[in-house]
N, CA, C and O atoms as a printed pandas DataFrame, in Angstrom:
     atom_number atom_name residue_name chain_id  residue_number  x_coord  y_coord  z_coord
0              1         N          UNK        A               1  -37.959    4.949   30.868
1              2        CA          UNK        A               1  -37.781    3.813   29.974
2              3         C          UNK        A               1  -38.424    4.138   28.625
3              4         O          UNK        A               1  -39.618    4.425   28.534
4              5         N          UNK        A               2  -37.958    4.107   28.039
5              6        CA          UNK        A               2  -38.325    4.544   26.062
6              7         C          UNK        A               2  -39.112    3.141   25.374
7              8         O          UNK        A               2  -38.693    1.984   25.320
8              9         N          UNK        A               3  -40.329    3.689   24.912
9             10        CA          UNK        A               3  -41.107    2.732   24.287
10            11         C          UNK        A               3  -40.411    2.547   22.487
11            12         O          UNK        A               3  -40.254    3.471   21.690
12            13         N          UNK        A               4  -40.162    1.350   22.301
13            14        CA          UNK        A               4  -39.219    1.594   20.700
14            15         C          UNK        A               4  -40.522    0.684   20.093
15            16         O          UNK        A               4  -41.023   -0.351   20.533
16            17         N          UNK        A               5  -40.956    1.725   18.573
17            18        CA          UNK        A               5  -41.540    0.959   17.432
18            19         C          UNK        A               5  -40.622    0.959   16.276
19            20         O          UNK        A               5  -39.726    1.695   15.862
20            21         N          UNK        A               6  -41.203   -0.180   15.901
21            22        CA          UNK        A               6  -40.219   -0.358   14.374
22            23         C          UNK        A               6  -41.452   -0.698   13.128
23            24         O          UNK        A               6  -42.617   -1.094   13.080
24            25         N          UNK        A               7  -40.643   -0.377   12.434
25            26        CA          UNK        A               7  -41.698   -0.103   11.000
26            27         C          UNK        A               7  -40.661   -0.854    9.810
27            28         O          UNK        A               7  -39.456   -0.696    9.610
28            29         N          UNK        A               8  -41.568   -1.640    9.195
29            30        CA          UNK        A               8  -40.655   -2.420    8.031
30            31         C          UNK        A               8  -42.287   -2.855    6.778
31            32         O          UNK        A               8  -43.498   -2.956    6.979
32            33         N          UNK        A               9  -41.285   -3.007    5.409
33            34        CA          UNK        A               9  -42.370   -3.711    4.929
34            35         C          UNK        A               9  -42.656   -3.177    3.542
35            36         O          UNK        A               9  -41.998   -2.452    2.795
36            37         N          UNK        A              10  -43.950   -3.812    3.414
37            38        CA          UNK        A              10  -44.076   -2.912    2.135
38            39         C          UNK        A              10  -45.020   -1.933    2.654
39            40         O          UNK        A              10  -44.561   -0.864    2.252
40            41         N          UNK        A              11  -45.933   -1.721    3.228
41            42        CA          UNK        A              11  -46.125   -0.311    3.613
42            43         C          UNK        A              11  -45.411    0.873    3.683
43            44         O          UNK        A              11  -45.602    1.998    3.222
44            45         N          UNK        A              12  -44.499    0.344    4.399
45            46        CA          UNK        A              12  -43.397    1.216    4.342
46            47         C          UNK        A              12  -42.675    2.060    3.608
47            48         O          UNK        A              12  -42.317    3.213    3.847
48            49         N          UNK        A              13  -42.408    1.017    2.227
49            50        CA          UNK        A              13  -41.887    1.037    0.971
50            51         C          UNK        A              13  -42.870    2.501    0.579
51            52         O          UNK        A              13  -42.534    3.677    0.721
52            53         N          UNK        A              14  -44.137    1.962    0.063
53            54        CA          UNK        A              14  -45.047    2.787   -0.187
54            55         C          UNK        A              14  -45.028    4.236    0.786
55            56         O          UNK        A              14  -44.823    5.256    0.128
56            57         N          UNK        A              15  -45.176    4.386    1.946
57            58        CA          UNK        A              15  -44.762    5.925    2.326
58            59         C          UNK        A              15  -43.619    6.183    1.997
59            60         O          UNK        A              15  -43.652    7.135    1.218
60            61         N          UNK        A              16  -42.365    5.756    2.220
61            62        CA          UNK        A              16  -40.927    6.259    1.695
62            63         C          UNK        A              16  -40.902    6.916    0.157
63            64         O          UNK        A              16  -40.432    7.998   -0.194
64            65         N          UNK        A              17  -41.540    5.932   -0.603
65            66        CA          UNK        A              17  -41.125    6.340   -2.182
66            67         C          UNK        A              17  -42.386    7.302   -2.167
67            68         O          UNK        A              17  -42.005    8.314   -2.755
68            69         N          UNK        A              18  -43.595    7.458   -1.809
69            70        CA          UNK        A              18  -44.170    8.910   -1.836
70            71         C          UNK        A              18  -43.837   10.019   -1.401
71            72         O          UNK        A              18  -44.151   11.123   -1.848
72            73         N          UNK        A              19  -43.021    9.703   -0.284
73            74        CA          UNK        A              19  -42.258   11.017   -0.122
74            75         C          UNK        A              19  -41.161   11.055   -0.428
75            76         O          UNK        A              19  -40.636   11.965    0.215
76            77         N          UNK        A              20  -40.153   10.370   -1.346
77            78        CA          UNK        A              20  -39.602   10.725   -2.116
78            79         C          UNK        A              20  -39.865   11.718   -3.476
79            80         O          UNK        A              20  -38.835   12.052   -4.061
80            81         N          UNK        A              21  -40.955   12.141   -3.945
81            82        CA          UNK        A              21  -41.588   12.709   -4.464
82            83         C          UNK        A              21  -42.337   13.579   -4.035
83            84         O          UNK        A              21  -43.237   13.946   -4.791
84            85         N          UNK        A              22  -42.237   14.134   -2.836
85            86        CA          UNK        A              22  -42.505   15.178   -2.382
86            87         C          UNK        A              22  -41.999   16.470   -2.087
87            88         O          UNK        A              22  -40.779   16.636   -2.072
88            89         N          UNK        A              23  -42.641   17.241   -1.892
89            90        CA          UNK        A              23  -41.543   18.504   -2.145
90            91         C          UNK        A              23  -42.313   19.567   -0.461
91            92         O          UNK        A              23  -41.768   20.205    0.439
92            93         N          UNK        A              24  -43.446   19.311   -0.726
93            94        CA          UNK        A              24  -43.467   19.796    0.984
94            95         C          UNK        A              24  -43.808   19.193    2.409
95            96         O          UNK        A              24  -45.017   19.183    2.178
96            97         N          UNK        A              25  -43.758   18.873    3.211
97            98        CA          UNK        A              25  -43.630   18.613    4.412
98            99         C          UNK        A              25  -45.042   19.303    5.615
99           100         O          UNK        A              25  -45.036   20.504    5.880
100          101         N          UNK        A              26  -46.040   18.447    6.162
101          102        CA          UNK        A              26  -46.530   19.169    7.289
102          103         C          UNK        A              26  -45.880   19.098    8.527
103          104         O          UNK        A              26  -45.155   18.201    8.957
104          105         N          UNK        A              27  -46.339   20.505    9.225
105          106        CA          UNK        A              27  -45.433   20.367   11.170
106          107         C          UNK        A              27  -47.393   19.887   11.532
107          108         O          UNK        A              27  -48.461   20.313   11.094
108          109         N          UNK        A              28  -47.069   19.009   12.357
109          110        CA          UNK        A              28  -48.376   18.652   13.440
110          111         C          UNK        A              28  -48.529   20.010   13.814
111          112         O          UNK        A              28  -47.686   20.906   13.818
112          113         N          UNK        A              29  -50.152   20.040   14.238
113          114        CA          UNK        A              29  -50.597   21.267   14.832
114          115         C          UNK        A              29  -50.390   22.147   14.598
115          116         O          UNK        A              29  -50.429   23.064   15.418
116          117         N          UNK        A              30  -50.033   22.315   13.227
117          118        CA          UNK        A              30  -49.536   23.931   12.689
118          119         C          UNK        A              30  -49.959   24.044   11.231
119          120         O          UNK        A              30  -49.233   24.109   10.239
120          121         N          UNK        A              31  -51.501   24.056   11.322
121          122        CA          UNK        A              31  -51.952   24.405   10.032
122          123         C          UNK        A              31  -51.612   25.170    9.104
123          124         O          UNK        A              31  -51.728   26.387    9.252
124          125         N          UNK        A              32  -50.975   24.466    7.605
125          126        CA          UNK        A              32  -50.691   25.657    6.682
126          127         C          UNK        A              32  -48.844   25.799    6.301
127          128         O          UNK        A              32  -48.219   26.238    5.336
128          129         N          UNK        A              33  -48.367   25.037    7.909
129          130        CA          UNK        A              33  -46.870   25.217    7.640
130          131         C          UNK        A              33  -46.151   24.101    7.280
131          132         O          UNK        A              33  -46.368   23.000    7.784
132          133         N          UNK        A              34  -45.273   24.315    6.404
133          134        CA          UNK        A              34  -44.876   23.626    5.592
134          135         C          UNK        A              34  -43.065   23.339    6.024
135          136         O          UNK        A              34  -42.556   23.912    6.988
136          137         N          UNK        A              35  -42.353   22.458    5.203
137          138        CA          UNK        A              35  -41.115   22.477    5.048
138          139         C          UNK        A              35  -40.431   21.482    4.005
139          140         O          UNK        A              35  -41.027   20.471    3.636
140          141         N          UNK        A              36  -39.217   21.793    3.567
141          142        CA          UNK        A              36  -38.891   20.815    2.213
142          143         C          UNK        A              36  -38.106   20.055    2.990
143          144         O          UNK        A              36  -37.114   19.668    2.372
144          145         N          UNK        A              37  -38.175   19.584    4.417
145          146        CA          UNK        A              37  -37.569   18.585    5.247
146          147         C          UNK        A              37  -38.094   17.100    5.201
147          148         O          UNK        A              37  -38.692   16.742    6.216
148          149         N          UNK        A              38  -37.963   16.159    4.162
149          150        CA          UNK        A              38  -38.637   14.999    4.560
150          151         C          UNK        A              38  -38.873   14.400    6.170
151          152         O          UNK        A              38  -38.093   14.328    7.120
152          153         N          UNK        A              39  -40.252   14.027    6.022
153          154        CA          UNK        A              39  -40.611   13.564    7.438
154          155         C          UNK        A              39  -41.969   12.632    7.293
155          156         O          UNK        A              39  -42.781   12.826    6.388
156          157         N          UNK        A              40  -42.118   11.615    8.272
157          158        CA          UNK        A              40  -43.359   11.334    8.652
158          159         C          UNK        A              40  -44.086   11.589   10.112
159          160         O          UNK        A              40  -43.557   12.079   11.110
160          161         N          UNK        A              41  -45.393   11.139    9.970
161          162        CA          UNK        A              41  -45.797   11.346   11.537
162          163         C          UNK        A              41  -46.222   10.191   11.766
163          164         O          UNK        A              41  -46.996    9.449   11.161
164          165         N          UNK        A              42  -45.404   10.066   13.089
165          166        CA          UNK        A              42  -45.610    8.947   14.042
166          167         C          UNK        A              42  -47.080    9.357   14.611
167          168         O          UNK        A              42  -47.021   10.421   15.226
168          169         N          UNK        A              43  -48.263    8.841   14.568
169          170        CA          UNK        A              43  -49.494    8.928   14.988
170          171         C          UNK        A              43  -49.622    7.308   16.113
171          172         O          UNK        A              43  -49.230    6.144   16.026
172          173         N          UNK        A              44  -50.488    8.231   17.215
173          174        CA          UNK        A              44  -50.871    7.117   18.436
174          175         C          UNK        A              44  -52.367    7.526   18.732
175          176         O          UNK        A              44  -52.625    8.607   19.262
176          177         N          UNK        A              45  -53.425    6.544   18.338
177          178        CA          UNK        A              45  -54.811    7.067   18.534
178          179         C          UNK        A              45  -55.074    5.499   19.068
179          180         O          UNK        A              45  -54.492    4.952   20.004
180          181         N          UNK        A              46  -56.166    4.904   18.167
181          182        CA          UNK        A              46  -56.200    3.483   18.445
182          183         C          UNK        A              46  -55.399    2.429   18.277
183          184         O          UNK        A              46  -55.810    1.370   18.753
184          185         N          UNK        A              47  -53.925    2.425   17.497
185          186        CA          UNK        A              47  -52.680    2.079   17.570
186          187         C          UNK        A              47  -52.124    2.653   17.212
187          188         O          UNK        A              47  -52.485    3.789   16.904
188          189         N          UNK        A              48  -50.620    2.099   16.998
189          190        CA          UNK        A              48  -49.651    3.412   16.334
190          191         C          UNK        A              48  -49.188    3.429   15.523
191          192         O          UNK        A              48  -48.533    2.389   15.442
192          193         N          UNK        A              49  -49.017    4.208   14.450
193          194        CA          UNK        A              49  -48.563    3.886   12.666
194          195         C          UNK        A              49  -47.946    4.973   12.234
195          196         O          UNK        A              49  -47.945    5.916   13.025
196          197         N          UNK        A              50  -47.367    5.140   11.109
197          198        CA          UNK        A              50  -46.941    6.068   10.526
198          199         C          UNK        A              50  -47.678    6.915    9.289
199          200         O          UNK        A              50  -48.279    6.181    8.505
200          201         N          UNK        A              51  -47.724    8.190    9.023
201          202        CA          UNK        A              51  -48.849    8.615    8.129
202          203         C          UNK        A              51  -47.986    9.451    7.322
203          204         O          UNK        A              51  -47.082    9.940    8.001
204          205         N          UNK        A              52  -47.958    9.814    5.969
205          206        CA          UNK        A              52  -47.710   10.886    5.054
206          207         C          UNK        A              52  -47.570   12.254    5.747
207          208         O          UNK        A              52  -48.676   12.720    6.023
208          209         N          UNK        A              53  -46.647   12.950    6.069
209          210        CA          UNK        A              53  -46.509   14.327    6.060
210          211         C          UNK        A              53  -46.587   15.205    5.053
211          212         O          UNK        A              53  -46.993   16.366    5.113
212          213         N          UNK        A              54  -46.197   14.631    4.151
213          214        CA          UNK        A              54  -47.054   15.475    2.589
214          215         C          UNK        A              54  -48.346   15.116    2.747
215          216         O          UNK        A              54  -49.025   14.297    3.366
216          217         N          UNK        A              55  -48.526   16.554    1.502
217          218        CA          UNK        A              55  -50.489   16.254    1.291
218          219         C          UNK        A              55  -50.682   14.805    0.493
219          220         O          UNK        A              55  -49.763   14.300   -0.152
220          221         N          UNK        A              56  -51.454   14.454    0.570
221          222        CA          UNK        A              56  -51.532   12.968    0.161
222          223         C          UNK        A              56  -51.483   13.102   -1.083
223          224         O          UNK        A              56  -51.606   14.123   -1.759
224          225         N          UNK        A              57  -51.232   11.654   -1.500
225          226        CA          UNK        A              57  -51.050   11.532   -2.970
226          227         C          UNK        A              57  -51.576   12.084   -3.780
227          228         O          UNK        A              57  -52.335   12.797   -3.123
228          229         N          UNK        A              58  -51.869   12.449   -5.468
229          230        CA          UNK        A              58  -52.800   12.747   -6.365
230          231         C          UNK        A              58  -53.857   11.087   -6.573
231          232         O          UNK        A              58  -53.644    9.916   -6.886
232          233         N          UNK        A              59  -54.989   11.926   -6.180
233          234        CA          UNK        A              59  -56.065   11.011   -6.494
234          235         C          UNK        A              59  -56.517    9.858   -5.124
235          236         O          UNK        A              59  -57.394    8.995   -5.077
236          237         N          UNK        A              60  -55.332   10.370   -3.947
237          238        CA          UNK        A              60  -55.551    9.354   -2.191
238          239         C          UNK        A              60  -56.809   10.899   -1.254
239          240         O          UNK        A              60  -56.605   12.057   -0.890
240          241         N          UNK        A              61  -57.802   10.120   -1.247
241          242        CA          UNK        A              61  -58.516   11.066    0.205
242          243         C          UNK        A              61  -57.797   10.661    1.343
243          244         O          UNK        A              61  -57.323   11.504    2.105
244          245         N          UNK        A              62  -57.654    9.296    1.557
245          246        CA          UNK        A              62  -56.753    8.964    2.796
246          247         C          UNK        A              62  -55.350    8.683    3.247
247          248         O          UNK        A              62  -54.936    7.525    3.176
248          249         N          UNK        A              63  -54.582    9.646    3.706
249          250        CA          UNK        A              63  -53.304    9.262    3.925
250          251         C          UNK        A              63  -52.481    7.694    3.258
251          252         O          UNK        A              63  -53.149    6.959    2.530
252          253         N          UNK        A              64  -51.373    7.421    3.523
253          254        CA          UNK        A              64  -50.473    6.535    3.477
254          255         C          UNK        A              64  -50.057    5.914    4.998
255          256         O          UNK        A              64  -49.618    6.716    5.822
256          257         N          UNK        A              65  -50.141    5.027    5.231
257          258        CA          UNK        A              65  -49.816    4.768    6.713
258          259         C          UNK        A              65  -49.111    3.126    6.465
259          260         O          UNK        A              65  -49.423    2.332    5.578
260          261         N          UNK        A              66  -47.921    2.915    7.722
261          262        CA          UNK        A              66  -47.621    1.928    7.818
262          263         C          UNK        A              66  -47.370    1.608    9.012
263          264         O          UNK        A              66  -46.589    2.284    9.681
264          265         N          UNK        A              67  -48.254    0.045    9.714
265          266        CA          UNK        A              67  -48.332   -0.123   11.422
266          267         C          UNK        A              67  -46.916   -0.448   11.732
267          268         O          UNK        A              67  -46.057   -0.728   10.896
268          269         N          UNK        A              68  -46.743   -0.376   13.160
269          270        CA          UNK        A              68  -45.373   -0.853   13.646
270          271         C          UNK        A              68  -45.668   -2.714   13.702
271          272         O          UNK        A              68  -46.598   -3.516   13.791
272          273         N          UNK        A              69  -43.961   -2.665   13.564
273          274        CA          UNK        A              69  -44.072   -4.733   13.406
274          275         C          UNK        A              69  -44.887   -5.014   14.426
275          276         O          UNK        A              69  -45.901   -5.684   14.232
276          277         N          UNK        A              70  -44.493   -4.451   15.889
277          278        CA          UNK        A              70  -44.781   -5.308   16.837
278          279         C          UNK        A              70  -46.640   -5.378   17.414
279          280         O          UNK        A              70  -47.333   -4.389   17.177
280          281         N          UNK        A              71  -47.124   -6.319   17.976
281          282        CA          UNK        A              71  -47.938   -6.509   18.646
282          283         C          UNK        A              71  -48.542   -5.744   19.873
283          284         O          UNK        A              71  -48.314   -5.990   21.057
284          285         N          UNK        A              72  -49.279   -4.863   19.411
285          286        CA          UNK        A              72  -49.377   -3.510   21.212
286          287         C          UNK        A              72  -50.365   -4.133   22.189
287          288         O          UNK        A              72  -51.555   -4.290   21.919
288          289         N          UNK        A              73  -50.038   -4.331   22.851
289          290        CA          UNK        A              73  -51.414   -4.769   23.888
290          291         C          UNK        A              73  -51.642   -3.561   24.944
291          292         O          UNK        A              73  -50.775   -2.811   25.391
292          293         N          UNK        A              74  -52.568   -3.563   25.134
293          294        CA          UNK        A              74  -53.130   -2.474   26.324
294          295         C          UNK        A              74  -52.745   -1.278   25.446
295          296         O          UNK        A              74  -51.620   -1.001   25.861
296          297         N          UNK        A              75  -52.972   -0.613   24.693
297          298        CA          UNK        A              75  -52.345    0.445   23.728
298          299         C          UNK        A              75  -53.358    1.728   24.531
299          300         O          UNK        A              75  -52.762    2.764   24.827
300          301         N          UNK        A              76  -54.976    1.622   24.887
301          302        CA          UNK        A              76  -55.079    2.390   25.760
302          303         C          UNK        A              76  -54.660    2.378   26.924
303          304         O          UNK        A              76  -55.414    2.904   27.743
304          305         N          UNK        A              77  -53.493    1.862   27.389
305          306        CA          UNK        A              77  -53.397    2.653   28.765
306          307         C          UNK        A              77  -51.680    3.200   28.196
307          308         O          UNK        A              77  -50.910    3.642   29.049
308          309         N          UNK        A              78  -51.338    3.127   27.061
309          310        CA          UNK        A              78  -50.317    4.435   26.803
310          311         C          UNK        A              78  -50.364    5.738   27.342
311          312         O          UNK        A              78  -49.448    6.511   27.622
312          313         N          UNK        A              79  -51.508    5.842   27.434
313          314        CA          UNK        A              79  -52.261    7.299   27.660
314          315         C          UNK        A              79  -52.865    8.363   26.461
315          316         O          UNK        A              79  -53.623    7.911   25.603
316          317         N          UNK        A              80  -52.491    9.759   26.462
317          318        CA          UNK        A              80  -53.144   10.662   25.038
318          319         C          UNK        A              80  -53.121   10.138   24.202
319          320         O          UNK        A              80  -52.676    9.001   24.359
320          321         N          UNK        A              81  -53.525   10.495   22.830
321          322        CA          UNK        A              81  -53.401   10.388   22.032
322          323         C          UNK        A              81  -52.821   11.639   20.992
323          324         O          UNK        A              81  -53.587   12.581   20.791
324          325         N          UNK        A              82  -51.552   11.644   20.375
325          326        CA          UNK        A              82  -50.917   12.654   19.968
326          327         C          UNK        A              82  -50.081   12.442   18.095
327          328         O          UNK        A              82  -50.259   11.492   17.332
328          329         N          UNK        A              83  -49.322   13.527   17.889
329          330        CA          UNK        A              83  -48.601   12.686   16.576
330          331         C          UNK        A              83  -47.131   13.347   16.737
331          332         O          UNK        A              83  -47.071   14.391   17.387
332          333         N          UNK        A              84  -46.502   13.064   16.447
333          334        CA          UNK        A              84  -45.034   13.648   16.601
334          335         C          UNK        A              84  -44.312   13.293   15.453
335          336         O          UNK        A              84  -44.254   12.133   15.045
336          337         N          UNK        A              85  -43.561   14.586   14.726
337          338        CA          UNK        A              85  -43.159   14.961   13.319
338          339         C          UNK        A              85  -41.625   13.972   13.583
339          340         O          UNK        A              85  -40.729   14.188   14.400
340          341         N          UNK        A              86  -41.740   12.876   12.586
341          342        CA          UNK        A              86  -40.659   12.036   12.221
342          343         C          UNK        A              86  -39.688   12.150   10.875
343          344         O          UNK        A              86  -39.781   11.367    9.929
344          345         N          UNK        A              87  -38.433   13.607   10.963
345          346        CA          UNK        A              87  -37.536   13.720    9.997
346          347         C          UNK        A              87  -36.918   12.419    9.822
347          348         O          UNK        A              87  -36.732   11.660   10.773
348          349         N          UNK        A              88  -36.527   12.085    8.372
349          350        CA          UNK        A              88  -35.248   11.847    7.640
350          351         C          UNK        A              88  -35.196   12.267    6.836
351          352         O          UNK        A              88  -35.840   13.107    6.208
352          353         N          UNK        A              89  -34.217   11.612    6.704
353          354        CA          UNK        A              89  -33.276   12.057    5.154
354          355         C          UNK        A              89  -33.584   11.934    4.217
355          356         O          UNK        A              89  -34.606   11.250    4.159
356          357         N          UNK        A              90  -33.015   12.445    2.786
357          358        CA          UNK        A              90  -33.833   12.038    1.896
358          359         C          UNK        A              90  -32.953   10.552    1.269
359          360         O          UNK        A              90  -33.435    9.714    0.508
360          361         N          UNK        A              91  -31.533   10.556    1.862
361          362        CA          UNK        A              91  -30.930    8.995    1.430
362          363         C          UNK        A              91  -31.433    7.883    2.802
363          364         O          UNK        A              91  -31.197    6.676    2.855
364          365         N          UNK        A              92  -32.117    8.647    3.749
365          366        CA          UNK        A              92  -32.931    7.371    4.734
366          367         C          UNK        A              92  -33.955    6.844    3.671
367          368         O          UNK        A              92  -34.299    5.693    3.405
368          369         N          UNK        A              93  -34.308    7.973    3.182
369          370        CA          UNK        A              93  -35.836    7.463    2.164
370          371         C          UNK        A              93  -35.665    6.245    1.319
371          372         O          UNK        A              93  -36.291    5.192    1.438
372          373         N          UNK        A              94  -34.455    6.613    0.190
373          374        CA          UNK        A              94  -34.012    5.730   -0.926
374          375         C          UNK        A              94  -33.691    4.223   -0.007
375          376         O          UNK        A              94  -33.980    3.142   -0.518
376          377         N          UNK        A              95  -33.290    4.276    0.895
377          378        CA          UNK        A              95  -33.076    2.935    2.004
378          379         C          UNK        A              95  -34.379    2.162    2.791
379          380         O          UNK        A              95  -34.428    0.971    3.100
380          381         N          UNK        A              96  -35.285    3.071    2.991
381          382        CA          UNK        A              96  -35.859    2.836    3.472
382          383         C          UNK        A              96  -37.482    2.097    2.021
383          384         O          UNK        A              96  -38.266    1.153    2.128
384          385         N          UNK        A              97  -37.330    2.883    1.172
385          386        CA          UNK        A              97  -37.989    2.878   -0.091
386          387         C          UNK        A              97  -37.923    1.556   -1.113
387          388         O          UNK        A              97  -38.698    1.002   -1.893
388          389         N          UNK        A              98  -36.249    1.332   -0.556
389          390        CA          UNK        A              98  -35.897    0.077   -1.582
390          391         C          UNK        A              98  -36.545   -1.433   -0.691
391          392         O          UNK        A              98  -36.902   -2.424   -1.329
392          393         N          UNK        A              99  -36.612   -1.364    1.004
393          394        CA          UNK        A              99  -36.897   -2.275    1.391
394          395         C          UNK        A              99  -35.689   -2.903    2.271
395          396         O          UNK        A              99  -35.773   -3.938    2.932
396          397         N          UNK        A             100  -34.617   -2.121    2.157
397          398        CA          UNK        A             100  -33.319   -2.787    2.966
398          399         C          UNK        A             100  -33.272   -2.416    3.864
399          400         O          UNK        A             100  -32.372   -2.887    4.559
400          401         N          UNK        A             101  -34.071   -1.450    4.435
401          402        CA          UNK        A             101  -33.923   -0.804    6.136
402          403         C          UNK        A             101  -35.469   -0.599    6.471
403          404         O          UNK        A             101  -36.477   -0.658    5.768
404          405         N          UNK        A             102  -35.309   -0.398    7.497
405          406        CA          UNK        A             102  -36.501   -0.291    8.696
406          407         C          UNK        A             102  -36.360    0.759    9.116
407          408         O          UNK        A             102  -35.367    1.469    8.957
408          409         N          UNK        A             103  -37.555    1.073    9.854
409          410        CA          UNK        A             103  -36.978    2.832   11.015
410          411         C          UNK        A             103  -37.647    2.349   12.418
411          412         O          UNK        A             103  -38.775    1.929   12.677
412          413         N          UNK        A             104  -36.449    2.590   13.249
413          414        CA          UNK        A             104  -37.102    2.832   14.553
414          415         C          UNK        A             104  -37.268    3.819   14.861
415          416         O          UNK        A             104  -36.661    4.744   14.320
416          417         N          UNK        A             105  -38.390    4.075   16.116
417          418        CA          UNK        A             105  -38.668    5.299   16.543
418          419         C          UNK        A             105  -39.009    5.024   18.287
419          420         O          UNK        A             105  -39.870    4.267   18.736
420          421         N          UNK        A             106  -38.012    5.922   19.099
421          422        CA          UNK        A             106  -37.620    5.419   20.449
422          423         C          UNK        A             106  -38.369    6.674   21.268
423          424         O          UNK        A             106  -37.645    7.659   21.410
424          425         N          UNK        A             107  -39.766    6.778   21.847
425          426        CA          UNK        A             107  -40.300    7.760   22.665
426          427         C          UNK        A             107  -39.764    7.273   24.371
427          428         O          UNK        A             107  -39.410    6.225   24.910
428          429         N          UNK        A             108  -39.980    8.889   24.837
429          430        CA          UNK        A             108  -39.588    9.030   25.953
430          431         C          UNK        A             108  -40.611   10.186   26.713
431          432         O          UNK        A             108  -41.028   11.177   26.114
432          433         N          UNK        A             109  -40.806    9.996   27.573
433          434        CA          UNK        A             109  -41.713   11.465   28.077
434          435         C          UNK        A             109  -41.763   12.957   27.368
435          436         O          UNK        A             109  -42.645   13.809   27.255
436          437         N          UNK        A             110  -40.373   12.856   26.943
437          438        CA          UNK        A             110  -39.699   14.266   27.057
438          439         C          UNK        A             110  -38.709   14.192   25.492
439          440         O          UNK        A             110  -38.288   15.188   24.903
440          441         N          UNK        A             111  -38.496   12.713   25.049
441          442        CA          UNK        A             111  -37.607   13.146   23.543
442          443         C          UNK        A             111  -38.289   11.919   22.445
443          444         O          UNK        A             111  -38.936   10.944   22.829
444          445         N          UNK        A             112  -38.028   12.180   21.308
445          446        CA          UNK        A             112  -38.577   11.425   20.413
446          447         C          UNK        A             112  -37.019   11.180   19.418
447          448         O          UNK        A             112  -36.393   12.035   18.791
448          449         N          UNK        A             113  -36.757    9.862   19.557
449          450        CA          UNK        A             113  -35.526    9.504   18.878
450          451         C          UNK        A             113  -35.987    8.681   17.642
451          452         O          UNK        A             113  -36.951    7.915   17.660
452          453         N          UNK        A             114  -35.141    8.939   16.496
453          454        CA          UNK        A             114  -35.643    7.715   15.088
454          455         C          UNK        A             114  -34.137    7.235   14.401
455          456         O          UNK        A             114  -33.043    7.777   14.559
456          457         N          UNK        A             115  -34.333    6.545   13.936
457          458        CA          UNK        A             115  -33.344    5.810   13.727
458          459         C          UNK        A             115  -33.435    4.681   12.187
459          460         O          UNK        A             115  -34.518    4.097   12.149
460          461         N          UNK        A             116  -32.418    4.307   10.907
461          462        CA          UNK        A             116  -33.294    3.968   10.434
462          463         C          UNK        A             116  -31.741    2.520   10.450
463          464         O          UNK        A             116  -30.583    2.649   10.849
464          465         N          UNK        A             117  -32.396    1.381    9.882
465          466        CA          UNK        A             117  -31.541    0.084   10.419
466          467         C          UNK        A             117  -31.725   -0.758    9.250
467          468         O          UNK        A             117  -32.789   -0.876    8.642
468          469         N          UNK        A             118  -30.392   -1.465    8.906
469          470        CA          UNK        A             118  -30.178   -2.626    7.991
470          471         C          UNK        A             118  -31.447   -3.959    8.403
471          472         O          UNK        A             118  -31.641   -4.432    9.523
472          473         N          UNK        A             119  -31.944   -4.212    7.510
473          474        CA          UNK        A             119  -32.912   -5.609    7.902
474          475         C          UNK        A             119  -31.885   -6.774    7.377
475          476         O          UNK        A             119  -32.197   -7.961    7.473
């Protein structure tokens, strides 16, 4: 059964249009490597949010992050805690940037699905 978060907002807004202006990309767990693939990371520690895959802004020490809509209860007994590299596009971005779409993101043991949706 696939756990689905959704992400909307102006947070949102704010990571999209920063990485619209980005030009490189981090892979989780792979210090140093890069790609001109827009993406974010889905991060799950003490809840679950989305963070900048670019190096952070000029003049941010701390990432960009935006929480999922919904309400998590029991979020420790999800289990690990991990991050998993969330591509789009760069016309998901402009959609997602302007505020007219949302992104879901559908985990599974074994696949990580995203998706981005008309509000």
């Amino acid at each position: 059964m696939p756990t689905n978060y959704h992400f909307e907002g102006v947070a949102l807004q704010a990571l999209a249009n920063a990485a619209k202006n980005a030009t490189q990309f981090r892979q989780p767990y792979q210090q140093g490597q890069y790609t001109n693939e827009p993406a974010f990371w889905l991060v799950k520690d003490c809840g679950v949010y989305l963070i900048n895959a670019h190096p952070n802004p000029e003049g941010s020490e701390l990432p960009l992050t935006a929480n999922c809509t919904e309400e998590l209860e029991h979020i420790d007994l999800m289990g690990d805690d991990y991050i998993e590299h969330i591509p789009v596009s760069r016309a998901e971005l402009d959609g997602l940037a302007d505020g007219k779409k949302g992104l879901m993101v559908s985990l599974t043991s074994k696949h990580v699905v995203c998706g981005v949706y008309k509000m």
